[in-house]
PDB file of N, H, CA, C and O in Angstrom:
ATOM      1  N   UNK A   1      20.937 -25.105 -29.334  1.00  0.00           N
ATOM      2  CA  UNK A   1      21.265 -23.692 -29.405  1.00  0.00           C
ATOM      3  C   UNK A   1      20.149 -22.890 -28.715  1.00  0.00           C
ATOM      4  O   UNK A   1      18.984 -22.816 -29.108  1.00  0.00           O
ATOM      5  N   UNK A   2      20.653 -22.325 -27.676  1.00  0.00           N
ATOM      6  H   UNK A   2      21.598 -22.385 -27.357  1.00  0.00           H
ATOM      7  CA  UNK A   2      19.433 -21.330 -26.981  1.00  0.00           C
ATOM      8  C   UNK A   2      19.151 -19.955 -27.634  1.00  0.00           C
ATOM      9  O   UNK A   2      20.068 -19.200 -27.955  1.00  0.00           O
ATOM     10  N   UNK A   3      17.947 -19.686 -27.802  1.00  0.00           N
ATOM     11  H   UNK A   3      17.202 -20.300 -27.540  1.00  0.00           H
ATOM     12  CA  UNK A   3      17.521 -18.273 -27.872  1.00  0.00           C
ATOM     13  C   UNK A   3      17.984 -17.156 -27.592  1.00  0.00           C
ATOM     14  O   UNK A   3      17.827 -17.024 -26.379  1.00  0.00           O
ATOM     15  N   UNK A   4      18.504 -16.198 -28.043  1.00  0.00           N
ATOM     16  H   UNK A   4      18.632 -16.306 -29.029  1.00  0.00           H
ATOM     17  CA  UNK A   4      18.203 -14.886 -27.276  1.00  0.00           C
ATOM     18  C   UNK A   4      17.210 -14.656 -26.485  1.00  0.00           C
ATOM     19  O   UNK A   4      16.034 -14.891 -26.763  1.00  0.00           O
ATOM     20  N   UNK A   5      17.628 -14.176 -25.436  1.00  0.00           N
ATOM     21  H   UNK A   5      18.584 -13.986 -25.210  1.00  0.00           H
ATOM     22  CA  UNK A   5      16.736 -13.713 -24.266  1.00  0.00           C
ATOM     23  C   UNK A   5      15.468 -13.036 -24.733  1.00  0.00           C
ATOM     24  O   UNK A   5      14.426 -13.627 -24.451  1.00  0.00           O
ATOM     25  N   UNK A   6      15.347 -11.572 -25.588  1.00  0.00           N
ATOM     26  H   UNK A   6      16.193 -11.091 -25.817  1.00  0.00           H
ATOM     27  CA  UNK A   6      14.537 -11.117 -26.498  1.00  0.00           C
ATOM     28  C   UNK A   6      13.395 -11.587 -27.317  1.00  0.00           C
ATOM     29  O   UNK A   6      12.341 -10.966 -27.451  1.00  0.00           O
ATOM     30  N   UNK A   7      13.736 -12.947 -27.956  1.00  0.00           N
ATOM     31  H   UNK A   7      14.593 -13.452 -27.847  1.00  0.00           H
ATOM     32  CA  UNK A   7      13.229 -13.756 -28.395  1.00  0.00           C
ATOM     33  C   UNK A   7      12.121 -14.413 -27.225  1.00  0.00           C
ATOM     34  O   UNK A   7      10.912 -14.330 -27.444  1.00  0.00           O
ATOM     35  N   UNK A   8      12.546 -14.945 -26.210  1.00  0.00           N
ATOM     36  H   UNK A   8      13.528 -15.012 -26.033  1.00  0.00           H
ATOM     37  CA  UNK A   8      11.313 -15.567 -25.571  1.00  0.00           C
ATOM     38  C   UNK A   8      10.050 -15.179 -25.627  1.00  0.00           C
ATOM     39  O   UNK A   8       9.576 -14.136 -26.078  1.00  0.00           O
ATOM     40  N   UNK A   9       9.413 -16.322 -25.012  1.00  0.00           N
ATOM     41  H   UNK A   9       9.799 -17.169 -24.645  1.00  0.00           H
ATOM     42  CA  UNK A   9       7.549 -15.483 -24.433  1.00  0.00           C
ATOM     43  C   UNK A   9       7.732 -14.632 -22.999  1.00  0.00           C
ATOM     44  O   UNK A   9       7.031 -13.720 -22.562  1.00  0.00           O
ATOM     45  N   UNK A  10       9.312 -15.462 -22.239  1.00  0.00           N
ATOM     46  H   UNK A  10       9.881 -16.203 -22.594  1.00  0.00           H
ATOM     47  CA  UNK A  10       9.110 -14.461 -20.994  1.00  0.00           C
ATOM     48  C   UNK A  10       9.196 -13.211 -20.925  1.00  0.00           C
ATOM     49  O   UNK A  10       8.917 -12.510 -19.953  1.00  0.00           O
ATOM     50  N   UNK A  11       9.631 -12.843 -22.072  1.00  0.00           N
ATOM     51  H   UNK A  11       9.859 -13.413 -22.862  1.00  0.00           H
ATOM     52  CA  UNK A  11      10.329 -11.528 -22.313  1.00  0.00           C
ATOM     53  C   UNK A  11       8.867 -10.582 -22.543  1.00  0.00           C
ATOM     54  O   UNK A  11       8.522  -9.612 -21.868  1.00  0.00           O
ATOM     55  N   UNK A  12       8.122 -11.216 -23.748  1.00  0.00           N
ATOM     56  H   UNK A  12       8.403 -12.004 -24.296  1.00  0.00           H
ATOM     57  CA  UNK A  12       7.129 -10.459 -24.717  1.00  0.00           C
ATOM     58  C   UNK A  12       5.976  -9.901 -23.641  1.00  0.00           C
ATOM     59  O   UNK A  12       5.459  -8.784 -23.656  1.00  0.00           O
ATOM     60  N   UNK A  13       5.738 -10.915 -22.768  1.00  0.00           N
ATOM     61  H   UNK A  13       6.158 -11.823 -22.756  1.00  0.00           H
ATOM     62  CA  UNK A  13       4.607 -11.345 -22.289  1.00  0.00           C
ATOM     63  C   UNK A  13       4.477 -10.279 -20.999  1.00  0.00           C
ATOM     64  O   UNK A  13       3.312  -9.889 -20.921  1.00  0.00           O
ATOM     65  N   UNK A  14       5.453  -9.619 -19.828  1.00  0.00           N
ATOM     66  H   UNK A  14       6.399  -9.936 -19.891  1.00  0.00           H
ATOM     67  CA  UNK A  14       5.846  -8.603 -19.636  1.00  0.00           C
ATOM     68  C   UNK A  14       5.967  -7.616 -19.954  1.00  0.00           C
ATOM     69  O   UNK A  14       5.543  -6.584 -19.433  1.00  0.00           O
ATOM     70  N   UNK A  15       6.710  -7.791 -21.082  1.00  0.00           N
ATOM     71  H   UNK A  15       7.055  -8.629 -21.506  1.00  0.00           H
ATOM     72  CA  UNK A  15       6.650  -5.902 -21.538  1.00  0.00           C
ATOM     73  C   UNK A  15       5.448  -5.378 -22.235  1.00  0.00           C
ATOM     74  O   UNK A  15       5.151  -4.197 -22.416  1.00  0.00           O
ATOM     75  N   UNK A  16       4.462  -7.007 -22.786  1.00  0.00           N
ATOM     76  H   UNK A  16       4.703  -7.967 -22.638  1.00  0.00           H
ATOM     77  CA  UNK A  16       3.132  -6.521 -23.542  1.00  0.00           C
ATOM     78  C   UNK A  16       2.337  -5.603 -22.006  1.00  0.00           C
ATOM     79  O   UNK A  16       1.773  -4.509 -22.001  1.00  0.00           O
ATOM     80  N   UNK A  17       2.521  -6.307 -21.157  1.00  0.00           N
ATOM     81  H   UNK A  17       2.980  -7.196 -21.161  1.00  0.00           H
ATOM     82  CA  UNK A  17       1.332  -6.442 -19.615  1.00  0.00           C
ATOM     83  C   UNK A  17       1.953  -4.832 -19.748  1.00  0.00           C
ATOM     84  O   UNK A  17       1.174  -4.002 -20.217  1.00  0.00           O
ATOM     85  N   UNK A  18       3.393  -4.352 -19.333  1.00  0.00           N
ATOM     86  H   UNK A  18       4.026  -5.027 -18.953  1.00  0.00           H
ATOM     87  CA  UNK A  18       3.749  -2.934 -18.770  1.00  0.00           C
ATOM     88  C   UNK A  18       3.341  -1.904 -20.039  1.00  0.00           C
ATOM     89  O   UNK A  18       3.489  -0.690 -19.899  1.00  0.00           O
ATOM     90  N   UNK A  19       2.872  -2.419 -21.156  1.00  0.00           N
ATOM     91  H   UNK A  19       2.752  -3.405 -21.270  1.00  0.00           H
ATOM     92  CA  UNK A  19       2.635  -1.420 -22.326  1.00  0.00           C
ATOM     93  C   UNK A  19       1.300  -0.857 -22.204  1.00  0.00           C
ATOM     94  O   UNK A  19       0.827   0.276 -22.285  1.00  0.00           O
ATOM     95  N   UNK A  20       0.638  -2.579 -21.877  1.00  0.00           N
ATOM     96  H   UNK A  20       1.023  -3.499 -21.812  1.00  0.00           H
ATOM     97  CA  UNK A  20      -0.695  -1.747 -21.980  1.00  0.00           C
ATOM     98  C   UNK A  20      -0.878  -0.863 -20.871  1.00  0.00           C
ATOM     99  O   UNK A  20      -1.338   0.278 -20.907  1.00  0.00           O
ATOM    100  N   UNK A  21      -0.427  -1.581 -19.769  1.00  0.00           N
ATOM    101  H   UNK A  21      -0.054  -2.509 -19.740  1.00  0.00           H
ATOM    102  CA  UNK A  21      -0.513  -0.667 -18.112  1.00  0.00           C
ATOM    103  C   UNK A  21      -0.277   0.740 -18.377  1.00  0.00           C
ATOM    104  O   UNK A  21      -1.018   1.650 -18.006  1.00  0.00           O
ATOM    105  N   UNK A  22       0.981   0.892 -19.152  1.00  0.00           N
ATOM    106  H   UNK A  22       1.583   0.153 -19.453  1.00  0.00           H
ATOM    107  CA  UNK A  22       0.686   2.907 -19.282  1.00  0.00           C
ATOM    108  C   UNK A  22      -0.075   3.098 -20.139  1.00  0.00           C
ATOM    109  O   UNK A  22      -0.758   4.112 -19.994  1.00  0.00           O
ATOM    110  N   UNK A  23      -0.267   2.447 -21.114  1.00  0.00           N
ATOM    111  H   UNK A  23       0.288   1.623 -21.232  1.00  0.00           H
ATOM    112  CA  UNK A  23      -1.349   3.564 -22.129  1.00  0.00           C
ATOM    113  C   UNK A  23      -2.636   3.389 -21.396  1.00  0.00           C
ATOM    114  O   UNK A  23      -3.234   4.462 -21.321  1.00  0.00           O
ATOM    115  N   UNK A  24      -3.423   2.143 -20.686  1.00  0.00           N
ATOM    116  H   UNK A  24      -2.937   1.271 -20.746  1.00  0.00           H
ATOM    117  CA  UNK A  24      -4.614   2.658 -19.577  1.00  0.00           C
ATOM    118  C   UNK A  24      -4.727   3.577 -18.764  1.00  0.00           C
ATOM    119  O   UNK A  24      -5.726   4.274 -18.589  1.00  0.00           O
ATOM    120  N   UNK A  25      -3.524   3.647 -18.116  1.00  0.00           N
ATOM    121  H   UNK A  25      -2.713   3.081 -18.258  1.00  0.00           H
ATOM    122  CA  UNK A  25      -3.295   4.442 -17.000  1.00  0.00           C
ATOM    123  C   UNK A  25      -3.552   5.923 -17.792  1.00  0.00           C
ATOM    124  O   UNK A  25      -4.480   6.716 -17.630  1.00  0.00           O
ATOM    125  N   UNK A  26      -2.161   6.017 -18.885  1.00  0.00           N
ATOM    126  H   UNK A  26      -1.408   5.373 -19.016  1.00  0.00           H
ATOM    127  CA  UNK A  26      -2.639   7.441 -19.558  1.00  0.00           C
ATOM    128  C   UNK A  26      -4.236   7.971 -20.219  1.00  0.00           C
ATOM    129  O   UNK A  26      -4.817   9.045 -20.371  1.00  0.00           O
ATOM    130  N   UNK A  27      -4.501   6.567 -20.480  1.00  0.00           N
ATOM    131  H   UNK A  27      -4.029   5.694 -20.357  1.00  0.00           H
ATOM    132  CA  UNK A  27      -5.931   7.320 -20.937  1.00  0.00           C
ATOM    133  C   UNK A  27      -6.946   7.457 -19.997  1.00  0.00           C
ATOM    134  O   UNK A  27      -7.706   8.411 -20.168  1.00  0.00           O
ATOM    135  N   UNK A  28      -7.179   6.566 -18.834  1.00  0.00           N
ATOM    136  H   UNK A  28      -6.562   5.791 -18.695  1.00  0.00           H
ATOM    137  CA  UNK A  28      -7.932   6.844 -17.712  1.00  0.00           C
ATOM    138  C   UNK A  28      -7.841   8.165 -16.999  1.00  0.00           C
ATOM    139  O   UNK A  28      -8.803   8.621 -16.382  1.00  0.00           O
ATOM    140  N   UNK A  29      -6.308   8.976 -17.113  1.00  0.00           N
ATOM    141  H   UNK A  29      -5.526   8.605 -17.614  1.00  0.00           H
ATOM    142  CA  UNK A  29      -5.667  10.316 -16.664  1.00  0.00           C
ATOM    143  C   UNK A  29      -6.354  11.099 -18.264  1.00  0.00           C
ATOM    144  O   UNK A  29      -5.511  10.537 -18.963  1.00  0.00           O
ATOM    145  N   UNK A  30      -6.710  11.447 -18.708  1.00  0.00           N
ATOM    146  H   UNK A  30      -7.395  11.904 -18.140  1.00  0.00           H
ATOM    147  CA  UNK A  30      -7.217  11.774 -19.797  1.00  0.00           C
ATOM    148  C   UNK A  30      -8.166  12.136 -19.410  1.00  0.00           C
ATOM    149  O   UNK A  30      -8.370  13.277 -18.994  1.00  0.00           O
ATOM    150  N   UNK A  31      -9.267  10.879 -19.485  1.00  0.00           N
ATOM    151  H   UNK A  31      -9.101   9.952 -19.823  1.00  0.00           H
ATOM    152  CA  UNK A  31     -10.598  10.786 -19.568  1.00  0.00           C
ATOM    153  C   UNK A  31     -11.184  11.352 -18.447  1.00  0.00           C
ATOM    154  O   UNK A  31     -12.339  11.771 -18.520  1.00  0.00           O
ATOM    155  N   UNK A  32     -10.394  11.438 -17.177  1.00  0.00           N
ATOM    156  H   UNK A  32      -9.456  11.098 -17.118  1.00  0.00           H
ATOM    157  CA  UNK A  32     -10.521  11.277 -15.360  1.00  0.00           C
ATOM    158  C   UNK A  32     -10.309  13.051 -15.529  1.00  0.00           C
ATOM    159  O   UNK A  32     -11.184  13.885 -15.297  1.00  0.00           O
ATOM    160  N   UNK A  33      -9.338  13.242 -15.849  1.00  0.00           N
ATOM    161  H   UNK A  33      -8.627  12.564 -16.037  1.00  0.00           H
ATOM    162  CA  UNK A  33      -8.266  14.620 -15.961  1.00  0.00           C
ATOM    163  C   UNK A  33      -9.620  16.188 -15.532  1.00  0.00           C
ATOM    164  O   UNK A  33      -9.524  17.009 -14.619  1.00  0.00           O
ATOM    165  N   UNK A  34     -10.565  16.088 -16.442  1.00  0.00           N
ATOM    166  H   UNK A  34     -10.644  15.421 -17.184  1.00  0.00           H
ATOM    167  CA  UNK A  34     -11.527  17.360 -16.411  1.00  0.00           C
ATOM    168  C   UNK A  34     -12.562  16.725 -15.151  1.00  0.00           C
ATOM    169  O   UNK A  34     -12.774  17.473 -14.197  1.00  0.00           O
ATOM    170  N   UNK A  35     -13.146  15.466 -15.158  1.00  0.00           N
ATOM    171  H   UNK A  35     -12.974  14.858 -15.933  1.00  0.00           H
ATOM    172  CA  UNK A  35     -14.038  15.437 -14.199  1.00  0.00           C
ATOM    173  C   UNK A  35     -13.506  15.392 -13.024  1.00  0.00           C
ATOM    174  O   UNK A  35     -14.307  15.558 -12.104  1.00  0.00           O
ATOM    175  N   UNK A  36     -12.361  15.213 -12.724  1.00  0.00           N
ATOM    176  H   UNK A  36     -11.710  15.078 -13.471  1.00  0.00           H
ATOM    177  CA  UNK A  36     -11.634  15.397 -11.186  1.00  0.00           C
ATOM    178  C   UNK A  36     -11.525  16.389 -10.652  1.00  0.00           C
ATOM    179  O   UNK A  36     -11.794  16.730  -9.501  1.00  0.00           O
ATOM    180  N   UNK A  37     -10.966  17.093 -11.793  1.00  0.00           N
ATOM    181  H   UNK A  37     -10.747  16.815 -12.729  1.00  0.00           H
ATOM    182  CA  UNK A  37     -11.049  18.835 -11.357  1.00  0.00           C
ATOM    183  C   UNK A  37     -12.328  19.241 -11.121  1.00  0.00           C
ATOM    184  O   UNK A  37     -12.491  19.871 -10.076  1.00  0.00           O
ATOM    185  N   UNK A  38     -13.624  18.977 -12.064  1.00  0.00           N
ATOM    186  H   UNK A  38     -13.491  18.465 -12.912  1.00  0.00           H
ATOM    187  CA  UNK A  38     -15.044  19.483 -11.462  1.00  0.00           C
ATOM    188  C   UNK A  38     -15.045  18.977  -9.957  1.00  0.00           C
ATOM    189  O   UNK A  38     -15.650  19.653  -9.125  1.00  0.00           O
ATOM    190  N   UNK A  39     -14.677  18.322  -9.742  1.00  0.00           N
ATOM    191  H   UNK A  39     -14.186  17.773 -10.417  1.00  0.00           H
ATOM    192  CA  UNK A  39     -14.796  17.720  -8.026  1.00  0.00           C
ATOM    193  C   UNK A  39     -14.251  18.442  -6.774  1.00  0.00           C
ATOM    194  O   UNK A  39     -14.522  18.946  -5.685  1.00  0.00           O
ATOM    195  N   UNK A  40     -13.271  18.137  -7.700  1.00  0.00           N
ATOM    196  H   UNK A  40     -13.051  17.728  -8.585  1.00  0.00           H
ATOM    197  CA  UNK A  40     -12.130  19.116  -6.602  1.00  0.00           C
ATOM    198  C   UNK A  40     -11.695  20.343  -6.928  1.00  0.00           C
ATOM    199  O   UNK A  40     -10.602  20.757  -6.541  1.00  0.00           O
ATOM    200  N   UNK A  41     -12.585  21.107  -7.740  1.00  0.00           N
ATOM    201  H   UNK A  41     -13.473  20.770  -8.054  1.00  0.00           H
ATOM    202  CA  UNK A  41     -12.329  22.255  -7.788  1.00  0.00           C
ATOM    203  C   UNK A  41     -11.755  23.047  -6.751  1.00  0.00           C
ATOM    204  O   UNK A  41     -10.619  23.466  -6.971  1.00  0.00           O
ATOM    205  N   UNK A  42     -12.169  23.274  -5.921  1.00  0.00           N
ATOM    206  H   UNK A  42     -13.092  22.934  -5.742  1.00  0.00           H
ATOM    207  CA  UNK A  42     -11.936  24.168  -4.566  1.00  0.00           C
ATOM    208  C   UNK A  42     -10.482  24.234  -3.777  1.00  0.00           C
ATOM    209  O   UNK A  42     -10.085  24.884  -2.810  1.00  0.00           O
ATOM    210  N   UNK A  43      -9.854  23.214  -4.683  1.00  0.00           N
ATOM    211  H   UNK A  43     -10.177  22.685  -5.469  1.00  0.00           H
ATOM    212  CA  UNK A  43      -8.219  22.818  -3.699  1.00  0.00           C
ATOM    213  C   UNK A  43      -7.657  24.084  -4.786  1.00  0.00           C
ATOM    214  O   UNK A  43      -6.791  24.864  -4.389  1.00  0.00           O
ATOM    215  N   UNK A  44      -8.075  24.166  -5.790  1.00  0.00           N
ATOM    216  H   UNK A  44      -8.779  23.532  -6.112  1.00  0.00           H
ATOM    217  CA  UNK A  44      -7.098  25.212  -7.219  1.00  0.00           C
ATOM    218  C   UNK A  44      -7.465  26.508  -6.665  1.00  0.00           C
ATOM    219  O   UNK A  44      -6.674  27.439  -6.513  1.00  0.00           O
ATOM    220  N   UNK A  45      -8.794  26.523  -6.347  1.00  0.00           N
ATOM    221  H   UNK A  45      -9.437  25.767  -6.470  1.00  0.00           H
ATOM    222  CA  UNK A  45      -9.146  28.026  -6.251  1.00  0.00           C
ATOM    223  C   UNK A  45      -9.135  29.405  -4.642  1.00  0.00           C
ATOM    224  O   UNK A  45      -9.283  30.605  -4.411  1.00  0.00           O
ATOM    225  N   UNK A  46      -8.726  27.552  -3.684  1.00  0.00           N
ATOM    226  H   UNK A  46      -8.605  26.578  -3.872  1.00  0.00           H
ATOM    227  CA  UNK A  46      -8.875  28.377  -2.561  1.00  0.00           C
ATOM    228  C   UNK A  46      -7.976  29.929  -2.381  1.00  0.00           C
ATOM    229  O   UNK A  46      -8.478  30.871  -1.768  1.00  0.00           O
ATOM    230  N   UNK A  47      -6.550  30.005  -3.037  1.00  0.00           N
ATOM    231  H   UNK A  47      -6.142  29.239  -3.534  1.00  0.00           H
ATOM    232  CA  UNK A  47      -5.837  31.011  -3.065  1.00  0.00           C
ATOM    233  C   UNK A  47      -6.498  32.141  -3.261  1.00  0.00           C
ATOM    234  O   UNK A  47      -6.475  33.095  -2.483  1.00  0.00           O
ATOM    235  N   UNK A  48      -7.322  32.066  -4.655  1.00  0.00           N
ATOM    236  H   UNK A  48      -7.341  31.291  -5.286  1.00  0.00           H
ATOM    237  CA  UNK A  48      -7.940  33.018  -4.940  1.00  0.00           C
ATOM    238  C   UNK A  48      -9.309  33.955  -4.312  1.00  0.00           C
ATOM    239  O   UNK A  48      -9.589  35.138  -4.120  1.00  0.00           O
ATOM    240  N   UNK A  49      -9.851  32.781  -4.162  1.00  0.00           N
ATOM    241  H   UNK A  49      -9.624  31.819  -4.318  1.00  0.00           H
ATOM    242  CA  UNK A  49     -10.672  32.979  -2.739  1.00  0.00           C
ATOM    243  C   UNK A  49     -10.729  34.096  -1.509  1.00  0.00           C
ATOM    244  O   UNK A  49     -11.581  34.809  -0.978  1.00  0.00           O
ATOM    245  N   UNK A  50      -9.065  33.770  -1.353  1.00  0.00           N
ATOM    246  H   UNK A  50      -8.374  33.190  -1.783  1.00  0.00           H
ATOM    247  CA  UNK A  50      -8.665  34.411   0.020  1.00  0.00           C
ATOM    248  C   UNK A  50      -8.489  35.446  -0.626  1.00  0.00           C
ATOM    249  O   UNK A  50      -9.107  36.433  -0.227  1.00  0.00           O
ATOM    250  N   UNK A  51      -7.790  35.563  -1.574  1.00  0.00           N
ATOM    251  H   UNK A  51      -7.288  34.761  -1.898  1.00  0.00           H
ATOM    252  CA  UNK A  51      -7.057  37.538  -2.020  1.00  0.00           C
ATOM    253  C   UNK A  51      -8.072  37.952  -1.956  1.00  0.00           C
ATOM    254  O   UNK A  51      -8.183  38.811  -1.081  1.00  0.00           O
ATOM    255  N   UNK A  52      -9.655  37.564  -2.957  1.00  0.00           N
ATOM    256  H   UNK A  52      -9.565  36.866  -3.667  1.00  0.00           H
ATOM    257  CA  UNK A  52     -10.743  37.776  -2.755  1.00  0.00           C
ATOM    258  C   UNK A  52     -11.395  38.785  -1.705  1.00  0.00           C
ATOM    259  O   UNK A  52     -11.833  39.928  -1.838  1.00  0.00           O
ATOM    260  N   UNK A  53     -11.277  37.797  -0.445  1.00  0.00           N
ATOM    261  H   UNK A  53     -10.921  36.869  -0.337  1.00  0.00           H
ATOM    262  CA  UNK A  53     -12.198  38.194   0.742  1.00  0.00           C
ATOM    263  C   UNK A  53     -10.780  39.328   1.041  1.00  0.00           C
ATOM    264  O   UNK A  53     -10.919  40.473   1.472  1.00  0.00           O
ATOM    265  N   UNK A  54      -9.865  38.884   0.804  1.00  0.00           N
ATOM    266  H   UNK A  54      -9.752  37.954   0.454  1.00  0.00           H
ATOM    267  CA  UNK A  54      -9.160  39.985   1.788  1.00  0.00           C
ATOM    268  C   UNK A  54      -9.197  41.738   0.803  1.00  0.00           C
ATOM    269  O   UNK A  54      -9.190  42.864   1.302  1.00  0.00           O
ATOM    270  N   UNK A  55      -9.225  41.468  -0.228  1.00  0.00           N
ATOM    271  H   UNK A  55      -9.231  40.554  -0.634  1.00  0.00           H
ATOM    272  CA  UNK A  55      -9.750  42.720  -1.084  1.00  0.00           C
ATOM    273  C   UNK A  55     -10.895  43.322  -0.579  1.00  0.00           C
ATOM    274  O   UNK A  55     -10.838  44.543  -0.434  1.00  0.00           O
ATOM    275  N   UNK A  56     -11.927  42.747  -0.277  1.00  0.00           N
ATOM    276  H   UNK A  56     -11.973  41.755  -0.395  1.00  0.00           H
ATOM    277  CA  UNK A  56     -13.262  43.432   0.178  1.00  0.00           C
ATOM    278  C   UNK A  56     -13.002  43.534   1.490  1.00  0.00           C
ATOM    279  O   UNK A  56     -13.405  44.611   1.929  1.00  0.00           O
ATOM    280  N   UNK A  57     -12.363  42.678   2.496  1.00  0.00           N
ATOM    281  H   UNK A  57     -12.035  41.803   2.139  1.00  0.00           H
ATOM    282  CA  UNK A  57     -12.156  43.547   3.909  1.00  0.00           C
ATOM    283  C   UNK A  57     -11.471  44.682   3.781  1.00  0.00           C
ATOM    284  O   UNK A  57     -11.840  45.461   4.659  1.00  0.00           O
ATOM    285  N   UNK A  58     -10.382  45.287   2.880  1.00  0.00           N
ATOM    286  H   UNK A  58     -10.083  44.654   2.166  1.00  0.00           H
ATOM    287  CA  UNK A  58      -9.516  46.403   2.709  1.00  0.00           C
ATOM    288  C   UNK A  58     -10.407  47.034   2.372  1.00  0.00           C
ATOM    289  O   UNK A  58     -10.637  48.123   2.898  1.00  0.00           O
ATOM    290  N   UNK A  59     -11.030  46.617   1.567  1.00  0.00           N
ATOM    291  H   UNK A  59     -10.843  45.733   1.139  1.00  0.00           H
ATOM    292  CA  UNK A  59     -12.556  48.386   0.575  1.00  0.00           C
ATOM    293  C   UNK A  59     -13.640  48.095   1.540  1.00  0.00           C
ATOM    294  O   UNK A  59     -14.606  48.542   0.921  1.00  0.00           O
ATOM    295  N   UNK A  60     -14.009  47.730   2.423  1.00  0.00           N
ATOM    296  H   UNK A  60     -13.224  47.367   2.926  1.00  0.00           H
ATOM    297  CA  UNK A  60     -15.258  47.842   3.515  1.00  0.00           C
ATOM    298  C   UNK A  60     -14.361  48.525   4.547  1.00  0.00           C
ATOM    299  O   UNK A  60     -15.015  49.318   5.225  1.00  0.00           O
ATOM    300  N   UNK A  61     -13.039  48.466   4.887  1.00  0.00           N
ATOM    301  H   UNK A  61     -12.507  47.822   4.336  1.00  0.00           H
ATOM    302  CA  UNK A  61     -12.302  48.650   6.329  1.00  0.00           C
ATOM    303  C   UNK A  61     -11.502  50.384   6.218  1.00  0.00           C
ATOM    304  O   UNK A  61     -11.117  51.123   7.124  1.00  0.00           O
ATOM    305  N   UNK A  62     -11.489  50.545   4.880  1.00  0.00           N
ATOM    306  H   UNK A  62     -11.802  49.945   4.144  1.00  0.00           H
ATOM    307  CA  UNK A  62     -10.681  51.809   4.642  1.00  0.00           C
ATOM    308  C   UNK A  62     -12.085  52.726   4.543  1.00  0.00           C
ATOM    309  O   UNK A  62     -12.018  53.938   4.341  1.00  0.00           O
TER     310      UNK A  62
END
């Protein structure tokens, strides 16, 4: 009498590997999450930047 598929090790042994794979992944995105942004700050803020400079060329130019 064969097993349910469910039942195997081929089964367990896979879905253990893809379980842990996201919860690392999620906690490395966690842990990573604030010091990445200190890095790369400058990609979030360039927008602001610009309204910035272009505010003070309008009040130096008027």
């Amino acid at each position: 009498m064969n097993k349910p598929f469910y039942k195997l090790k081929r089964f367990y042994i896979p879905c253990g590997v893809l379980i842990a794979l996201i919860i690392f992944t999620s906690l490395t995105y966690h842990f990573l999450q604030r010091p990445l942004e200190l890095i790369f700050w400058d990609r979030y803020y360039h927008e602001k930047e610009y309204q910035n400079a272009k505010d003070i060329y309008k009040l130096f130019k008027s």
